[in-house]
C-alpha positions in Angstrom: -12.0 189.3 -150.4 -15.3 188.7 -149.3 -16.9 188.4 -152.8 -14.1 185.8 -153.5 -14.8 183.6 -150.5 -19.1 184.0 -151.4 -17.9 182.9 -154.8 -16.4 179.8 -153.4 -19.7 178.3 -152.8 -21.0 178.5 -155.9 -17.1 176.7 -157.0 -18.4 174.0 -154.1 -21.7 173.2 -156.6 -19.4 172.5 -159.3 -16.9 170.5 -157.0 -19.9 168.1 -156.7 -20.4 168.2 -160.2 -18.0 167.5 -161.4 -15.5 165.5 -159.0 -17.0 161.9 -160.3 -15.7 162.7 -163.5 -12.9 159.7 -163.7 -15.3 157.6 -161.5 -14.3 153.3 -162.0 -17.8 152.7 -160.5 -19.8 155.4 -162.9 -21.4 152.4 -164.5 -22.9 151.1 -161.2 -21.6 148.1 -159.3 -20.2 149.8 -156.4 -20.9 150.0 -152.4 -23.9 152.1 -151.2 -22.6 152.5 -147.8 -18.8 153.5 -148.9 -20.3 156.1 -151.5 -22.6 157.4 -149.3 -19.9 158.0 -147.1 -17.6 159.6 -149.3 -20.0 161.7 -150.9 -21.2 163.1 -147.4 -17.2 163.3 -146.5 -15.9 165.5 -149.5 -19.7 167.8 -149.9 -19.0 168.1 -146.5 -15.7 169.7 -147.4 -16.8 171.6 -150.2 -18.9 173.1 -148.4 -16.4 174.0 -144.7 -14.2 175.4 -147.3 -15.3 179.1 -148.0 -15.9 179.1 -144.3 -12.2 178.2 -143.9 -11.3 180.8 -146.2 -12.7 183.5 -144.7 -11.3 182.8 -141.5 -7.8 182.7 -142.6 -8.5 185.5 -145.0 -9.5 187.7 -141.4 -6.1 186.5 -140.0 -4.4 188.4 -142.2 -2.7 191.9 -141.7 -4.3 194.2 -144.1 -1.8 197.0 -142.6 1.0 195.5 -143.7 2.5 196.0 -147.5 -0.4 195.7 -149.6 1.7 193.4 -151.9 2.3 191.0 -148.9 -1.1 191.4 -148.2 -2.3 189.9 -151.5 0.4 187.6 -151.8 -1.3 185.7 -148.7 -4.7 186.6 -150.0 -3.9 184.2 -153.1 -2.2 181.2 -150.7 -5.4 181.3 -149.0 -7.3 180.9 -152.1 -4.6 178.6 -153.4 -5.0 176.1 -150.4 -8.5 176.0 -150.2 -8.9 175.4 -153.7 -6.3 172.4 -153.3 -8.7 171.0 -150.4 -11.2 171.3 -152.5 -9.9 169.4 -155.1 -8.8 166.6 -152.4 -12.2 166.4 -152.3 -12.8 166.0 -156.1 -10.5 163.2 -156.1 -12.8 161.1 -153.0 -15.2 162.0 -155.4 -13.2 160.5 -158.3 -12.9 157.3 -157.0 -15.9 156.4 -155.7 -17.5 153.8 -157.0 -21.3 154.4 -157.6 -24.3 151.5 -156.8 -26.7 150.4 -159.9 -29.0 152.9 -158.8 -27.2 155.8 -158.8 -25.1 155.3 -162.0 -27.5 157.3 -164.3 -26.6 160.1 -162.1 -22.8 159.6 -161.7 -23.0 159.4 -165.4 -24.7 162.7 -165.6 -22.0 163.9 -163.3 -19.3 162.6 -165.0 -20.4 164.0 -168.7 -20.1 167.6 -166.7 -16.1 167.0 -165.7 -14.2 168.4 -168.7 -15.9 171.4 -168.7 -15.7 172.1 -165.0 -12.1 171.0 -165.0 -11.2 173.9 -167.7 -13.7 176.2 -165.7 -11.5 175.4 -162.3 -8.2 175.8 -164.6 -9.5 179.3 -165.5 -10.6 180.4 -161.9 -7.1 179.7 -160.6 -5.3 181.2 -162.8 -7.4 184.2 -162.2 -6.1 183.6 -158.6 -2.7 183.8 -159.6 -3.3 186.8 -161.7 -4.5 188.9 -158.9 -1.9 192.1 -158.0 -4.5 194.4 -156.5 -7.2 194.5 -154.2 -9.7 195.5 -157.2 -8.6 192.6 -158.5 -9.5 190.6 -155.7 -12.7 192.0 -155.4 -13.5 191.2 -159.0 -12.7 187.4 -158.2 -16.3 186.8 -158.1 -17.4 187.0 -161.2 -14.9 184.2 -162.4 -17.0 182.0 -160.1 -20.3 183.0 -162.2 -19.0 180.3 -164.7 -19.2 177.3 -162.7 -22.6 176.3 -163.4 -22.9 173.2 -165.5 -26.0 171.1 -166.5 -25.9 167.8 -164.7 -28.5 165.8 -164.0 -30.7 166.6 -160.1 -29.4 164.3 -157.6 -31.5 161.9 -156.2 -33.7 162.4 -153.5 -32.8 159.3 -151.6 -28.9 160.1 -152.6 -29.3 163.4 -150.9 -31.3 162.4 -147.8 -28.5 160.0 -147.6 -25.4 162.6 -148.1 -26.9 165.8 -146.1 -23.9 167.8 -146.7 -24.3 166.8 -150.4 -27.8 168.3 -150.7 -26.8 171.4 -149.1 -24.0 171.9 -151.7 -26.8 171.2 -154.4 -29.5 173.5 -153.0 -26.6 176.8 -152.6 
């Protein structure tokens, strides 16, 4: 389990990448303020959400049957993931200023492939039946690195949580 939850934060990079995908304001135009805010909101997410795992992964009785056992294993998974993507969808709608549109753009150009990347990591979640397979999870999360343009300095002063995500 723990190599699933560590993988998690490298799925939180590609959240950010790939979360402004179906952006309206990806062309510029939008609020500063309310896409600062959102930005700092769902990284901020993103990046709580391994933590969360992990805690509710250690609530779990590993004494019990070992089916039952990985059967909340993968809910756990399952529900942070869904937060996760909560968070993409903040992301989604925010509308990006003039300045930061290159970026969104950038972002945005990233989204199909992340999307099938997160498709394939969760049904590798589904897929698990044994604790090997759990511990294997991590290597599904290898594949979430896209190409997406740095985010700017003065975006990620702005949206702490955001430039943590991007620096892990």
């Amino acid at each position: 389990m723990r190599t699933a939850t560590n993988g998690l934060t490298r799925v939180a990079t590609v959240c950010l990448a790939a979360a402004a995908l179906g952006s309206c304001g990806g062309d510029g135009g939008g609020d500063e303020d309310t896409y600062v805010r959102t930005y700092e909101s769902a990284c901020k997410s993103i990046i709580d959400a391994p933590e969360r795992a992990q805690a509710e992964a250690q609530d779990i009785d590993a004494t019990q049957d070992q089916d039952a056992a990985i059967e909340e294993y993968k809910q756990v998974l399952t529900s942070v993931f869904a937060d996760m993507e909560q968070a993409f969808d903040q992301l989604m709608e925010a509308e990006a200023p003039d300045k930061w549109a290159d970026f969104q753009s950038s972002v945005r150009a990233a989204g199909e492939e992340a999307r099938q990347a997160f498709d394939e990591v969760d049904q590798r979640v589904q897929e698990v039946e044994t604790p090997n397979d759990l511990a294997n999870l991590g290597d599904a999360f290898d594949s979430l690195d896209f190409d997406t343009d740095d985010m700017p300095a003065d975006l990620a002063e702005a949206a702490p949580s955001c430039k943590t995500l991007e620096e892990s």
